[in-house]
Backbone as XML, in Angstrom:
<?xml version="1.0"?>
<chain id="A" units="angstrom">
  <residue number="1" name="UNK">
    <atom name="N" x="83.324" y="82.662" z="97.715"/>
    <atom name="CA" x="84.470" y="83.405" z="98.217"/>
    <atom name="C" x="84.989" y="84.356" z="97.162"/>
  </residue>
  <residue number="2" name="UNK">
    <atom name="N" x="84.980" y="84.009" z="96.019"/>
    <atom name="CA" x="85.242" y="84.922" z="94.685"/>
    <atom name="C" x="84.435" y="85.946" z="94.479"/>
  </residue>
  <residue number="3" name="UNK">
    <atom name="N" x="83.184" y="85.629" z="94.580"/>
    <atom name="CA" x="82.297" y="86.474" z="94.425"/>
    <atom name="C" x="82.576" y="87.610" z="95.573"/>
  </residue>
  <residue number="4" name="UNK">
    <atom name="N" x="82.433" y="87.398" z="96.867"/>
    <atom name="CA" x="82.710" y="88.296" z="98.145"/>
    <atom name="C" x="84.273" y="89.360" z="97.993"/>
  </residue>
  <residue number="5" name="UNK">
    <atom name="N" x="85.230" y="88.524" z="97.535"/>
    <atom name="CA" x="86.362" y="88.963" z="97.365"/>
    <atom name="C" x="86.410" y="90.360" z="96.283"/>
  </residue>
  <residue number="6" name="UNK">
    <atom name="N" x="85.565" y="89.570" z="95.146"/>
    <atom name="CA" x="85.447" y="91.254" z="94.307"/>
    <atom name="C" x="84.678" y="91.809" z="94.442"/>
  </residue>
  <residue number="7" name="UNK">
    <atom name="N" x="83.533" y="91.691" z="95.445"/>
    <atom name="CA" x="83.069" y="93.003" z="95.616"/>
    <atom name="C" x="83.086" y="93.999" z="97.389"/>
  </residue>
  <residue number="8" name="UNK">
    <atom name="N" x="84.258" y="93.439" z="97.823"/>
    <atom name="CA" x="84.725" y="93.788" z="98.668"/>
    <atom name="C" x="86.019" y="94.489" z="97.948"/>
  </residue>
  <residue number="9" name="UNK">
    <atom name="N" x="86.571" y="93.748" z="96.707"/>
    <atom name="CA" x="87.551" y="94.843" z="95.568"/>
    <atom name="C" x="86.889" y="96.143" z="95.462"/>
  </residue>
  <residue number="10" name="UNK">
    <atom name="N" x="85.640" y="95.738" z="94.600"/>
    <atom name="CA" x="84.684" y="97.426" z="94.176"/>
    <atom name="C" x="84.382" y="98.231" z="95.142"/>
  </residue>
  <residue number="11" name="UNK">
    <atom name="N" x="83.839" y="97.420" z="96.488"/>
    <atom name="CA" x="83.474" y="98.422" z="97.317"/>
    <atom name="C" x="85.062" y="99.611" z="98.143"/>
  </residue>
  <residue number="12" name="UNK">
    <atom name="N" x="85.670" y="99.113" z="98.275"/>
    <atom name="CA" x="87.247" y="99.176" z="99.484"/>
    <atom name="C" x="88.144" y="99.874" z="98.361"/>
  </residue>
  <residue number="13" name="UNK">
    <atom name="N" x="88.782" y="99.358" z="96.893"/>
    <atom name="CA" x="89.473" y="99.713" z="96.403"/>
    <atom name="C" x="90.779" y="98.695" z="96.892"/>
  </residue>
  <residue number="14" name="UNK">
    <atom name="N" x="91.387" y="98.819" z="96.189"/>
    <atom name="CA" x="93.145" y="98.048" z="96.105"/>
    <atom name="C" x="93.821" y="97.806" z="98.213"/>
  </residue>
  <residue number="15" name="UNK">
    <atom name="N" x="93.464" y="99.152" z="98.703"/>
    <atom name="CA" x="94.084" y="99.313" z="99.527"/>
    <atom name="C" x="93.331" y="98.548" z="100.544"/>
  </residue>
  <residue number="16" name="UNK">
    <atom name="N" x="92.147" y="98.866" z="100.784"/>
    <atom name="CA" x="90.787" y="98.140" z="101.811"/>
    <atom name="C" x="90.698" y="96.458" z="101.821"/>
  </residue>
  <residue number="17" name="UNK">
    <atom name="N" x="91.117" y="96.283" z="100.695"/>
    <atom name="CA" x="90.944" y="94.642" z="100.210"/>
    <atom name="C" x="92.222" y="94.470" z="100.760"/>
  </residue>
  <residue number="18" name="UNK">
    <atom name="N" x="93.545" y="94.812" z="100.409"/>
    <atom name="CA" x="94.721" y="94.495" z="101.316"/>
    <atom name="C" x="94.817" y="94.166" z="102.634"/>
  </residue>
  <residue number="19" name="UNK">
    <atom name="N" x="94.063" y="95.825" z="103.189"/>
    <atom name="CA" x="93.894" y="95.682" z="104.896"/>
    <atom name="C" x="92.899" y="94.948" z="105.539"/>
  </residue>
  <residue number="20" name="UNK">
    <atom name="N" x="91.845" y="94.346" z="104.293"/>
    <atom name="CA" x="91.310" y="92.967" z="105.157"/>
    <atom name="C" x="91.711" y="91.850" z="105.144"/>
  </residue>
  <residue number="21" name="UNK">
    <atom name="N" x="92.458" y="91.328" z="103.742"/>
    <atom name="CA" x="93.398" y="90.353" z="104.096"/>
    <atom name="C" x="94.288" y="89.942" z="105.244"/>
  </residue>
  <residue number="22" name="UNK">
    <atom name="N" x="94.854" y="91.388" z="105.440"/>
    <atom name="CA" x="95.591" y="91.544" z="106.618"/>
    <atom name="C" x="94.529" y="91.444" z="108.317"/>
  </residue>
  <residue number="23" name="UNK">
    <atom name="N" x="93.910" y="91.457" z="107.944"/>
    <atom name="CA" x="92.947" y="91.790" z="109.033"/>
    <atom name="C" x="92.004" y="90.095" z="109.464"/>
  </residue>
  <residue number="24" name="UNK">
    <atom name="N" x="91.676" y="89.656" z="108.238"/>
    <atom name="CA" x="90.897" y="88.779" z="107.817"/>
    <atom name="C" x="89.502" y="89.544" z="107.670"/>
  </residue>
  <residue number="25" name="UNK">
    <atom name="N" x="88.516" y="88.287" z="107.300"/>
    <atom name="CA" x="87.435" y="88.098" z="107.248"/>
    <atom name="C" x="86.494" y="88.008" z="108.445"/>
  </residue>
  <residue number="26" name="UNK">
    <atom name="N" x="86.737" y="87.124" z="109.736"/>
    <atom name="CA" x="85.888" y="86.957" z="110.550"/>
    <atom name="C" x="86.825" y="87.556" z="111.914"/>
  </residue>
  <residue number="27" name="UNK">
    <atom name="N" x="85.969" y="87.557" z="112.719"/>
    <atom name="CA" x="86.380" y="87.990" z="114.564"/>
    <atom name="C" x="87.043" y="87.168" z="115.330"/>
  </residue>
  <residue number="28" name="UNK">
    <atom name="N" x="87.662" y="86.081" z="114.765"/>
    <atom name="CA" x="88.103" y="84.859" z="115.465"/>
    <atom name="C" x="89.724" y="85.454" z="116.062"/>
  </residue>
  <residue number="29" name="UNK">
    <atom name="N" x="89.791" y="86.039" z="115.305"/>
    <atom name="CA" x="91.255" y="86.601" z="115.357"/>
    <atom name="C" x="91.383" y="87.032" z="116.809"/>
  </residue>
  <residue number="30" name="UNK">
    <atom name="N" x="90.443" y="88.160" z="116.705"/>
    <atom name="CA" x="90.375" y="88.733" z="117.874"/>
    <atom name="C" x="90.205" y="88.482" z="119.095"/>
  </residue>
  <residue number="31" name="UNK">
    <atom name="N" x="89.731" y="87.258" z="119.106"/>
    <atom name="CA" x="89.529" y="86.459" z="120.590"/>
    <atom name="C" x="90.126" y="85.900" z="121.259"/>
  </residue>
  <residue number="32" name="UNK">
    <atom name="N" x="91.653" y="85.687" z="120.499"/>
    <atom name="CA" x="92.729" y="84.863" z="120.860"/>
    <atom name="C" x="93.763" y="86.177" z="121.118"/>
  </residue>
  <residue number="33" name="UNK">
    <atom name="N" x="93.506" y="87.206" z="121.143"/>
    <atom name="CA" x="94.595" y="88.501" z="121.909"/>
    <atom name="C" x="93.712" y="89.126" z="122.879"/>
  </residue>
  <residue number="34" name="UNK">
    <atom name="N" x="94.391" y="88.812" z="124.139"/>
    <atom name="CA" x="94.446" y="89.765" z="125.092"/>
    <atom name="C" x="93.872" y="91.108" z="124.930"/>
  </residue>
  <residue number="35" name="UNK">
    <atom name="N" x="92.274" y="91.405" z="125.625"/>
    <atom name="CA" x="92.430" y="93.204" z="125.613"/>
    <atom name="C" x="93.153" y="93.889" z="125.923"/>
  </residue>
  <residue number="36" name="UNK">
    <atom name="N" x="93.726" y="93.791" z="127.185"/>
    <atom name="CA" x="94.379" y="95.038" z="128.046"/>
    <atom name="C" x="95.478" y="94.443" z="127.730"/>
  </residue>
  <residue number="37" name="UNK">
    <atom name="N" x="96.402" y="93.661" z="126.800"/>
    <atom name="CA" x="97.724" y="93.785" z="126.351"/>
    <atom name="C" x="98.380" y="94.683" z="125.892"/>
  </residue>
  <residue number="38" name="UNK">
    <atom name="N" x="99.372" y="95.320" z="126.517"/>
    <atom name="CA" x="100.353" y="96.910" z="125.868"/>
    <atom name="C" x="99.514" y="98.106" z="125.824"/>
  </residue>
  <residue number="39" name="UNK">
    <atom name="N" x="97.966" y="98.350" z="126.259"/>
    <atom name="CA" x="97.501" y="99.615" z="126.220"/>
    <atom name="C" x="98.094" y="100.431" z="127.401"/>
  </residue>
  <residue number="40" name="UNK">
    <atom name="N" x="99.102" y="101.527" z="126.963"/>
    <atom name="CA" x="99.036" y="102.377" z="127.689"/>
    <atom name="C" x="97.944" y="103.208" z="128.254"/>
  </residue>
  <residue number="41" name="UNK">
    <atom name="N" x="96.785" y="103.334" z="127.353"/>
    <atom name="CA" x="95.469" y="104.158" z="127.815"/>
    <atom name="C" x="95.303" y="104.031" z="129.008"/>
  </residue>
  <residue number="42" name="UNK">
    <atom name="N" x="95.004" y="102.088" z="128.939"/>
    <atom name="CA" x="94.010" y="101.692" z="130.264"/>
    <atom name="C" x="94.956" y="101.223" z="131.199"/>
  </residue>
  <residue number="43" name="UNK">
    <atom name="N" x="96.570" y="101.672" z="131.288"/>
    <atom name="CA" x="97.164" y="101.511" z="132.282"/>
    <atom name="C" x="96.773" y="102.952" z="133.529"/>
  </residue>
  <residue number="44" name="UNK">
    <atom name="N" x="96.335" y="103.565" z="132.553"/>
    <atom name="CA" x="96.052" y="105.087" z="133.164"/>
    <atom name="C" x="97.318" y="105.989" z="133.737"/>
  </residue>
  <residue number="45" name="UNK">
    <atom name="N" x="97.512" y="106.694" z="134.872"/>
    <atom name="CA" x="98.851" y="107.588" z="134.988"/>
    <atom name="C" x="99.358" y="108.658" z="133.908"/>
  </residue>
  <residue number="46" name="UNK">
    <atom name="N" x="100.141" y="109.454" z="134.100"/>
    <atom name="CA" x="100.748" y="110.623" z="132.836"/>
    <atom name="C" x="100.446" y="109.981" z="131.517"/>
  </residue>
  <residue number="47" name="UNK">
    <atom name="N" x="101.362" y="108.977" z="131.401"/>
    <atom name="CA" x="101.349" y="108.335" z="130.450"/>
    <atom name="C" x="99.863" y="108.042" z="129.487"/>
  </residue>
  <residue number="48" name="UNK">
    <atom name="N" x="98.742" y="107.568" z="130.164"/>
    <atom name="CA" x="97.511" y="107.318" z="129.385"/>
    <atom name="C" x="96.812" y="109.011" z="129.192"/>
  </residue>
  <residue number="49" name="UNK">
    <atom name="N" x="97.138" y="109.593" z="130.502"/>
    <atom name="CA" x="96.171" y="110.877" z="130.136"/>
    <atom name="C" x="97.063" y="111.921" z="128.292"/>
  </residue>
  <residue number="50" name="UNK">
    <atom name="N" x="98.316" y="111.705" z="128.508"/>
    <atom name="CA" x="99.045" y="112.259" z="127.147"/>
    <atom name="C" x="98.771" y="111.478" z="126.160"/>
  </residue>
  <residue number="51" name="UNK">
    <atom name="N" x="98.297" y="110.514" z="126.130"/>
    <atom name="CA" x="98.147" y="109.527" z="124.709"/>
    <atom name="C" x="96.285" y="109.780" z="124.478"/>
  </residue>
  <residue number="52" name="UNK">
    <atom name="N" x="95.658" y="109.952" z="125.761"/>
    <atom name="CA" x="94.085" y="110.654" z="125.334"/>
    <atom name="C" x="94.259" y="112.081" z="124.606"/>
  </residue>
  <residue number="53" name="UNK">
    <atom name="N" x="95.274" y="112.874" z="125.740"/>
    <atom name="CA" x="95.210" y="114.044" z="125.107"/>
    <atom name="C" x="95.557" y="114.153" z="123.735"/>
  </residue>
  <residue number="54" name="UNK">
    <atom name="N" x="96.911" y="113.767" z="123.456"/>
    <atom name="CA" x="97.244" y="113.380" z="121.668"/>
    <atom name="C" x="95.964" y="112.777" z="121.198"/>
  </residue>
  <residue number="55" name="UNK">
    <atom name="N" x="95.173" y="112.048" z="121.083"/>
    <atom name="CA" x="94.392" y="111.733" z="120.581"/>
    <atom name="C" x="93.424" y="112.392" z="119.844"/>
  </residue>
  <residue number="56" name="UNK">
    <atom name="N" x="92.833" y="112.524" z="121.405"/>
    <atom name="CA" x="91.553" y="113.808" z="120.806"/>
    <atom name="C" x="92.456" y="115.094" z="120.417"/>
  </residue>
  <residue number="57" name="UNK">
    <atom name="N" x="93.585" y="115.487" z="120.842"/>
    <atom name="CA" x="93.895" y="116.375" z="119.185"/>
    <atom name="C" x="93.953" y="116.239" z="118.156"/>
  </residue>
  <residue number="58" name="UNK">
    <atom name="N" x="94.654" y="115.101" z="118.020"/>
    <atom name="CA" x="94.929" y="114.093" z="117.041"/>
    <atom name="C" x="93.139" y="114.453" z="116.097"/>
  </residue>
  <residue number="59" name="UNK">
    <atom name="N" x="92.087" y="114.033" z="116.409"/>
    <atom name="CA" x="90.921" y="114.097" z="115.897"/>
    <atom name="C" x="89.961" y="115.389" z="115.863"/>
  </residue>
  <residue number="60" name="UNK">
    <atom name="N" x="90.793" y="116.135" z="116.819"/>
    <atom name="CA" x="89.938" y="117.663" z="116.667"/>
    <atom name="C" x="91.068" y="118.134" z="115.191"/>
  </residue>
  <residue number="61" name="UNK">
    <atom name="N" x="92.086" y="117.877" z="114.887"/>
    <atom name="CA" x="92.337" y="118.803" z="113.768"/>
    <atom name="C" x="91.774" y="117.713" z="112.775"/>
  </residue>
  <residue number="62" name="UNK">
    <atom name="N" x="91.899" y="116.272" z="112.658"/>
    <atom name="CA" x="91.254" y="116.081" z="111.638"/>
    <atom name="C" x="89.885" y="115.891" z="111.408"/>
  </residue>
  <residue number="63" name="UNK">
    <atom name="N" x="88.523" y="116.446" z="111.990"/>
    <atom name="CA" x="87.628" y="116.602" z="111.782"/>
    <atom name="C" x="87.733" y="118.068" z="111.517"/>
  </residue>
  <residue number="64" name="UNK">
    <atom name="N" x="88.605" y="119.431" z="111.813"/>
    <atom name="CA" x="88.806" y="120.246" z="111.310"/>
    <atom name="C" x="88.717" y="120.327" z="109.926"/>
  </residue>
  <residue number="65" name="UNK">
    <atom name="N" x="90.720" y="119.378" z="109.258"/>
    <atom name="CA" x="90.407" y="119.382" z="107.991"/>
    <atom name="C" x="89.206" y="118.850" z="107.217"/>
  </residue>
  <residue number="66" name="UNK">
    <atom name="N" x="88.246" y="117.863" z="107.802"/>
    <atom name="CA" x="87.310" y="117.882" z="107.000"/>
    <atom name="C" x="86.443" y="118.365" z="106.659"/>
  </residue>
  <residue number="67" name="UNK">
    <atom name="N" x="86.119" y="118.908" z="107.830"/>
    <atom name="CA" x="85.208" y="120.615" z="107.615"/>
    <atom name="C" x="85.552" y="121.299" z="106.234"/>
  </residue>
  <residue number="68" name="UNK">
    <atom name="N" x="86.720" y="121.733" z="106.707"/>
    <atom name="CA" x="87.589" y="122.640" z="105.698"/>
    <atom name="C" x="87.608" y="122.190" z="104.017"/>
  </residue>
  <residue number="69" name="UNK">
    <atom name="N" x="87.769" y="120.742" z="104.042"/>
    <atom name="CA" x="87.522" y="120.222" z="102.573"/>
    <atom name="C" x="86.017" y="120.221" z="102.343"/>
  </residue>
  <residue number="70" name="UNK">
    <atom name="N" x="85.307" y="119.835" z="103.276"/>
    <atom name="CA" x="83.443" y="120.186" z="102.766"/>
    <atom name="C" x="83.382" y="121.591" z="102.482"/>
  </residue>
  <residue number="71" name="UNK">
    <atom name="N" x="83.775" y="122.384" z="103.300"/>
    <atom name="CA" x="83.130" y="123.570" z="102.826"/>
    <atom name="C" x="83.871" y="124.509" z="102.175"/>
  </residue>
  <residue number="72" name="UNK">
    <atom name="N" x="85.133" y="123.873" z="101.132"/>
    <atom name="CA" x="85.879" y="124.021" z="100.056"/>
    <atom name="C" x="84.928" y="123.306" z="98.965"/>
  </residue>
  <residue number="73" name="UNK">
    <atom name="N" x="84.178" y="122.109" z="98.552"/>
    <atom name="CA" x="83.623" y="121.510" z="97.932"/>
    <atom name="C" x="82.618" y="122.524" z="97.870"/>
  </residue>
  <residue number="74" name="UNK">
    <atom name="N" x="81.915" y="122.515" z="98.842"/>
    <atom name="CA" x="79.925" y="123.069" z="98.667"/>
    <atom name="C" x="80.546" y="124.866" z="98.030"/>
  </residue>
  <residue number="75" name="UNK">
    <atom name="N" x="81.584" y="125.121" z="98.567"/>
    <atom name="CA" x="82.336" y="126.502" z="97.996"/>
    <atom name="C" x="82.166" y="126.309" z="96.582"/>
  </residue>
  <residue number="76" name="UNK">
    <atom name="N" x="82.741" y="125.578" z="96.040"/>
    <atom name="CA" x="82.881" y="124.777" z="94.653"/>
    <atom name="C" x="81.797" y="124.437" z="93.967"/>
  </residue>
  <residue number="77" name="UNK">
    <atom name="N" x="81.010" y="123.944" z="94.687"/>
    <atom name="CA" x="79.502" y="123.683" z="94.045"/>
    <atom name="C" x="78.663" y="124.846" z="93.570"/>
  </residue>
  <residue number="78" name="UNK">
    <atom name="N" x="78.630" y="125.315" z="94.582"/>
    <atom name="CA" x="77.953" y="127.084" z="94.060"/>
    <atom name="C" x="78.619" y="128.014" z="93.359"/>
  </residue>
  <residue number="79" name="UNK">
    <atom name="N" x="79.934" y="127.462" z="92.930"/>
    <atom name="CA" x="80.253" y="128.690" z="92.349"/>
    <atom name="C" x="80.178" y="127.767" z="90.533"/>
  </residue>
  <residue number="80" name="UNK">
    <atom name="N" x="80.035" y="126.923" z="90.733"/>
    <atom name="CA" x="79.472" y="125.890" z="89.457"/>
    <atom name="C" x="78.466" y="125.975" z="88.960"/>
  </residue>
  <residue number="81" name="UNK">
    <atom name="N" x="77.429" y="126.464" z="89.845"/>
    <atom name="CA" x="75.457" y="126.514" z="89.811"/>
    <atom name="C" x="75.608" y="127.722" z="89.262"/>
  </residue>
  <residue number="82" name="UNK">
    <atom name="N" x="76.521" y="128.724" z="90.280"/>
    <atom name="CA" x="76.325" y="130.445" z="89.397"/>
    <atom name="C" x="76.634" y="130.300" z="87.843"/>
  </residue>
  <residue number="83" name="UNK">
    <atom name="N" x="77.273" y="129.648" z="87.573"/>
    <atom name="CA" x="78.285" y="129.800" z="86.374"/>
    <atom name="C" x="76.785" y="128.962" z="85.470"/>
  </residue>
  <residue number="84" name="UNK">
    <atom name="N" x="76.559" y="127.979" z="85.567"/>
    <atom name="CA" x="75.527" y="126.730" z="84.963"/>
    <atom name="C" x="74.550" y="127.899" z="84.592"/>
  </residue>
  <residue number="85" name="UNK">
    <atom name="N" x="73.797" y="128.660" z="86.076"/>
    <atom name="CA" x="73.012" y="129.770" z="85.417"/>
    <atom name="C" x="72.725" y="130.527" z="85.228"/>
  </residue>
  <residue number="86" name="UNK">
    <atom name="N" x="74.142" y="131.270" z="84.709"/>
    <atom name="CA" x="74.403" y="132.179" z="84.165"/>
    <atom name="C" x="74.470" y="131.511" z="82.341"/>
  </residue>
  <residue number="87" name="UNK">
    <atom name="N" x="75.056" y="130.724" z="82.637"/>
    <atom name="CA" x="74.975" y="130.202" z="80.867"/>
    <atom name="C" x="73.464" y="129.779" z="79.950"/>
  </residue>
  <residue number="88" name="UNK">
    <atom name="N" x="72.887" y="129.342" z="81.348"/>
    <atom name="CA" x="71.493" y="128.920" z="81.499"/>
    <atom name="C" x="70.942" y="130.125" z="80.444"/>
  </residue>
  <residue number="89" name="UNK">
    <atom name="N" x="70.746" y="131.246" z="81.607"/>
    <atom name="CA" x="70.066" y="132.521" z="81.206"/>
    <atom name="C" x="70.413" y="132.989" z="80.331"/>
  </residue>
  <residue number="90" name="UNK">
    <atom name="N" x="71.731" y="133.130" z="79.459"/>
    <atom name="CA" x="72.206" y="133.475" z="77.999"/>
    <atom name="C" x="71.275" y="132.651" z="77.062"/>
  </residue>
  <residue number="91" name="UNK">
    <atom name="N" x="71.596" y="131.422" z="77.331"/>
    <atom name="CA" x="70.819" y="130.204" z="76.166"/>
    <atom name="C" x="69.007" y="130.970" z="76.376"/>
  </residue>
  <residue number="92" name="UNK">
    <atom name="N" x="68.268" y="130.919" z="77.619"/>
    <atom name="CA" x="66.929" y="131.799" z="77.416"/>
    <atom name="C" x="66.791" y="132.425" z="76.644"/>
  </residue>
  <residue number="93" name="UNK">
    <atom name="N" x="67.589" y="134.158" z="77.041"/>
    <atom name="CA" x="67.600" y="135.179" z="76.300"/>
    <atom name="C" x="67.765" y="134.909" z="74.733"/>
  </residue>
  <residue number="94" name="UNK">
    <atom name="N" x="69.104" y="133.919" z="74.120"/>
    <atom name="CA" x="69.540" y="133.774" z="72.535"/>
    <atom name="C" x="67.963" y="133.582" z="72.141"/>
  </residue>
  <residue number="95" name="UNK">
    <atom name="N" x="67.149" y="132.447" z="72.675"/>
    <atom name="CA" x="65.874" y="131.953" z="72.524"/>
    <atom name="C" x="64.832" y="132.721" z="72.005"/>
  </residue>
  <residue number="96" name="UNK">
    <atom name="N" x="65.000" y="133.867" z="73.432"/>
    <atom name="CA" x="64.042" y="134.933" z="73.261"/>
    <atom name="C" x="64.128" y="136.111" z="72.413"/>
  </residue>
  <residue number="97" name="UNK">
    <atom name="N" x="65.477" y="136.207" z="71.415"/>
    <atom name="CA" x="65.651" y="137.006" z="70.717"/>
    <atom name="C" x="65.673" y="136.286" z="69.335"/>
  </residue>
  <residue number="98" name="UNK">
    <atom name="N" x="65.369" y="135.187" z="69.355"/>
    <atom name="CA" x="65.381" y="133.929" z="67.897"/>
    <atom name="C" x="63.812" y="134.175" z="67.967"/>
  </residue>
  <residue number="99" name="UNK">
    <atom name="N" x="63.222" y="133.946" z="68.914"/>
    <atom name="CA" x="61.608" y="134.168" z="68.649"/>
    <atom name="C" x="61.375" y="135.603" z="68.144"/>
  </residue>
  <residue number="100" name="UNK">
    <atom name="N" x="61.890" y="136.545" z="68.811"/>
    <atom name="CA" x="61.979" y="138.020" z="68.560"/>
    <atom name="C" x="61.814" y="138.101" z="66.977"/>
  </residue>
  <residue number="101" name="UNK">
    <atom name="N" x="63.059" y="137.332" z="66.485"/>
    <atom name="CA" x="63.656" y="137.843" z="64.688"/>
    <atom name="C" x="62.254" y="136.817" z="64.465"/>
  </residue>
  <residue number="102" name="UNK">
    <atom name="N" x="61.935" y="135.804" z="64.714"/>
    <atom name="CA" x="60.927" y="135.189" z="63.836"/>
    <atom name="C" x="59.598" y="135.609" z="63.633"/>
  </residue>
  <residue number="103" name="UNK">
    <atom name="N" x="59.083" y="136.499" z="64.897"/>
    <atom name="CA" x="57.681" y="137.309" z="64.893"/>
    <atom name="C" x="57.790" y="138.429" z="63.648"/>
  </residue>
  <residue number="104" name="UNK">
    <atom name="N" x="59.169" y="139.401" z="63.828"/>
    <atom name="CA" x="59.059" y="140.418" z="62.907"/>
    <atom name="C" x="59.043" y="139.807" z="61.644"/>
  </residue>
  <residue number="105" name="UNK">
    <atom name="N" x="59.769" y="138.918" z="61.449"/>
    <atom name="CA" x="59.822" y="138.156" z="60.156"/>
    <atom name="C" x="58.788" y="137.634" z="59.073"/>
  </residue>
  <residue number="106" name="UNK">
    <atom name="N" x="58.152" y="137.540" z="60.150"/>
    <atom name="CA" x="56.409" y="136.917" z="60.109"/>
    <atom name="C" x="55.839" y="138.289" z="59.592"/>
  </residue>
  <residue number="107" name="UNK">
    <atom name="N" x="55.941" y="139.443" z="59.994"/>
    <atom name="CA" x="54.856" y="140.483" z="59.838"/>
    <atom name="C" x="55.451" y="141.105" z="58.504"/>
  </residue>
</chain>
């Protein structure tokens, strides 16, 4: 149980390990509550179709923002690679002008 506990710590972090405590460990929980207790969804009427609709808005903007943070990141990434080789190609060139001074040097 120690063992499971911390690496359900490493994997989850502070907060994940909380909300399974809270949650538990096994499905037993769950078998002793009622499905269709208090869902407005599956009562259906105004009421369930506005709590779908909130929903899936609810999840169209946040699969939005995540878009938006990926392709802020991969934004980020390439402009890291330009930079990497661009420094890259300086360090070549210093190279190729250190060989340069050492040929004439030679003659």
């Amino acid at each position: 149980m120690a063992v499971t506990a911390l690496v359900a710590r490493a994997r989850l972090g502070v907060w994940g390990v909380r909300a399974m405590q809270v949650r538990g460990f096994s499905s037993e929980e769950s078998s002793s509550v009622h499905s269709g207790a208090g869902s407005v969804r599956d009562a259906g009427g105004a009421f369930g179709k506005r709590e779908q609709a909130e929903e899936e808005r609810y999840f169209r903007a946040k699969t939005r923002e995540q878009l938006a943070a990926l392709k802020k990141h991969h934004e980020d990434e390439i402009v890291h690679h330009k930079k990497e080789v661009e420094r890259l190609q300086k360090e070549i060139q210093r190279h190729k002008d250190t060989i340069k001074r050492l040929r004439s040097h030679d003659d």
